[in-house]
C-alpha positions as a LaTeX table, in Angstrom:
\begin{tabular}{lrrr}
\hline
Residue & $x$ (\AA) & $y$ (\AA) & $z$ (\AA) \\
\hline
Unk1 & 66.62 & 59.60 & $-35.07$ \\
Unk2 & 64.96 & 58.41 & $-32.33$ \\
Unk3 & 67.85 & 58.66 & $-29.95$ \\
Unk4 & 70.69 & 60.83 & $-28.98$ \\
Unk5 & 74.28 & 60.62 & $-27.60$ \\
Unk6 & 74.23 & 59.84 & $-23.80$ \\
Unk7 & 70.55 & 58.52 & $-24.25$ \\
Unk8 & 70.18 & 55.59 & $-21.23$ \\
Unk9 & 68.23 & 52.60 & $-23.57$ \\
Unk10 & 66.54 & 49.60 & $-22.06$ \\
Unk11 & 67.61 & 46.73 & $-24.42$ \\
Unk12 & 66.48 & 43.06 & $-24.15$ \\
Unk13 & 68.74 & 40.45 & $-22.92$ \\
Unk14 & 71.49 & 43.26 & $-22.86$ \\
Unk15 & 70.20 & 45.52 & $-20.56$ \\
Unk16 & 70.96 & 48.79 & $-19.84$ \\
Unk17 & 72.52 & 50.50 & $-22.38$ \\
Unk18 & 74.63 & 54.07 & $-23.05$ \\
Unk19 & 74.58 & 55.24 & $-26.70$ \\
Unk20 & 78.34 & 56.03 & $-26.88$ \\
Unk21 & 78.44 & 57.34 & $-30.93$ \\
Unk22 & 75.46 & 57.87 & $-34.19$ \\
Unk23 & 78.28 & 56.79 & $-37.51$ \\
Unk24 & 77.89 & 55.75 & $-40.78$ \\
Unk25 & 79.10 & 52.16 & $-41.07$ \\
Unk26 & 79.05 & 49.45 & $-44.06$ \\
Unk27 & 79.41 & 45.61 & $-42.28$ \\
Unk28 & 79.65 & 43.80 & $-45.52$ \\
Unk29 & 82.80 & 46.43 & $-46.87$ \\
Unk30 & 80.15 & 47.19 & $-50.27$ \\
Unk31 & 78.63 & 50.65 & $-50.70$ \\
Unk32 & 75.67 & 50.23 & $-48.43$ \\
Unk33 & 76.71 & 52.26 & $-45.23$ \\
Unk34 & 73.53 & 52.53 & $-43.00$ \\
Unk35 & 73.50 & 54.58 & $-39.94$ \\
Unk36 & 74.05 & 52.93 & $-36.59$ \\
Unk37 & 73.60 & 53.26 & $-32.90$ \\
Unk38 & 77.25 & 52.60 & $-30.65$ \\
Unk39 & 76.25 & 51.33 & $-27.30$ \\
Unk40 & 77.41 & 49.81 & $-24.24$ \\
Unk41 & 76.24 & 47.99 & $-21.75$ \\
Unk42 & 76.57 & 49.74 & $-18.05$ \\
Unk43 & 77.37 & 46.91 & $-17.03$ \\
Unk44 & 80.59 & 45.64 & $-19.38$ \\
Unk45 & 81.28 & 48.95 & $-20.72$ \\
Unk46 & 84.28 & 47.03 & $-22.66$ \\
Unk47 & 81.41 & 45.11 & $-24.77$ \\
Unk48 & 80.59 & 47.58 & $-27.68$ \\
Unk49 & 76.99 & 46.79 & $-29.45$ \\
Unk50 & 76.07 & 48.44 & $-33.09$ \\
Unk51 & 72.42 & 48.49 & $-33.95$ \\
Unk52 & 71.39 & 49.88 & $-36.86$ \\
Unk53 & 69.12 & 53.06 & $-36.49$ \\
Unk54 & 66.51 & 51.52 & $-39.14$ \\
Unk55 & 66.40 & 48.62 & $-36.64$ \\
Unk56 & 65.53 & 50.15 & $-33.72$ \\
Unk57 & 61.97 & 48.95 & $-32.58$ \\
Unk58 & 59.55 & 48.93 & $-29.96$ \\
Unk59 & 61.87 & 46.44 & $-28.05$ \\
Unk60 & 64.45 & 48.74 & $-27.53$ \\
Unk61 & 63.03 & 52.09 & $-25.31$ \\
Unk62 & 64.27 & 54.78 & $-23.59$ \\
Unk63 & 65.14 & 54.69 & $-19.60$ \\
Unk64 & 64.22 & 57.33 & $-17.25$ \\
Unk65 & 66.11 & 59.82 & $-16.38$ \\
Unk66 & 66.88 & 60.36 & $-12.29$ \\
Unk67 & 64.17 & 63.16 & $-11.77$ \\
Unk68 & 61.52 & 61.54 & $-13.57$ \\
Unk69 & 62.12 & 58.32 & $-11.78$ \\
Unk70 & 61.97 & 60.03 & $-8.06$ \\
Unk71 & 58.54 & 62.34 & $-10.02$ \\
Unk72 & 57.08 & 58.60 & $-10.38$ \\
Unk73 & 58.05 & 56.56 & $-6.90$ \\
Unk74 & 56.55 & 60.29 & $-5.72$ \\
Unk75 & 53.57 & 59.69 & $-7.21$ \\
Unk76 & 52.55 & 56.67 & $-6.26$ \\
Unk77 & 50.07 & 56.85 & $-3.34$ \\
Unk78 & 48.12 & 59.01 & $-6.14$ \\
Unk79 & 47.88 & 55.69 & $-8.70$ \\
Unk80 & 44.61 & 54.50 & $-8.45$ \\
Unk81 & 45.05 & 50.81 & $-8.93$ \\
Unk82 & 42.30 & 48.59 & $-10.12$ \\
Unk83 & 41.19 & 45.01 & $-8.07$ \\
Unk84 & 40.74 & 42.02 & $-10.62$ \\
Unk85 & 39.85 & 39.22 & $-8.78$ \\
Unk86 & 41.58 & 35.60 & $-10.08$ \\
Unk87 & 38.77 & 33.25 & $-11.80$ \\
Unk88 & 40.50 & 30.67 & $-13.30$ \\
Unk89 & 41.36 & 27.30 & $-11.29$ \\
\hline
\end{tabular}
């Protein structure tokens, strides 16, 4: 699995999201249960999104954690950043 419980995920149009639970789960009541991802969204922690594991793409990444965001923003006078200039009109 690609993610844990208590893994922060970036998720489009929902946002930030906490992966509450990993559980076996069957949508269409047959005898296909697939593992899914519980989430919620920081910000409606009420709302409760499944997605299954097998699912989870590229889209859907992790967020990082306190110390590596303050390691980065400390970093940044060491980014080189490269000048393109605008040719198009």
């Amino acid at each position: 699995m690609k993610y844990e419980i208590g893994d922060f995920v970036s998720k489009p149009v929902t946002g930030i999201c906490k992966i509450e639970d990993v559980l076996f789960m069957d949508p269409m009541g047959g005898k296909n249960t697939k593992l899914y991802y519980l989430m919620k969204p920081v910000e409606d922690e009420k709302e409760k999104i499944y997605v299954a594991v097998s699912n989870v793409d590229e889209k859907m990444r992790s967020c990082l954690t306190e110390e590596e965001a303050w390691d980065l923003i400390g970093r940044i006078p060491e980014i080189s950043m490269e000048w393109k200039a605008n040719f198009s009109r």
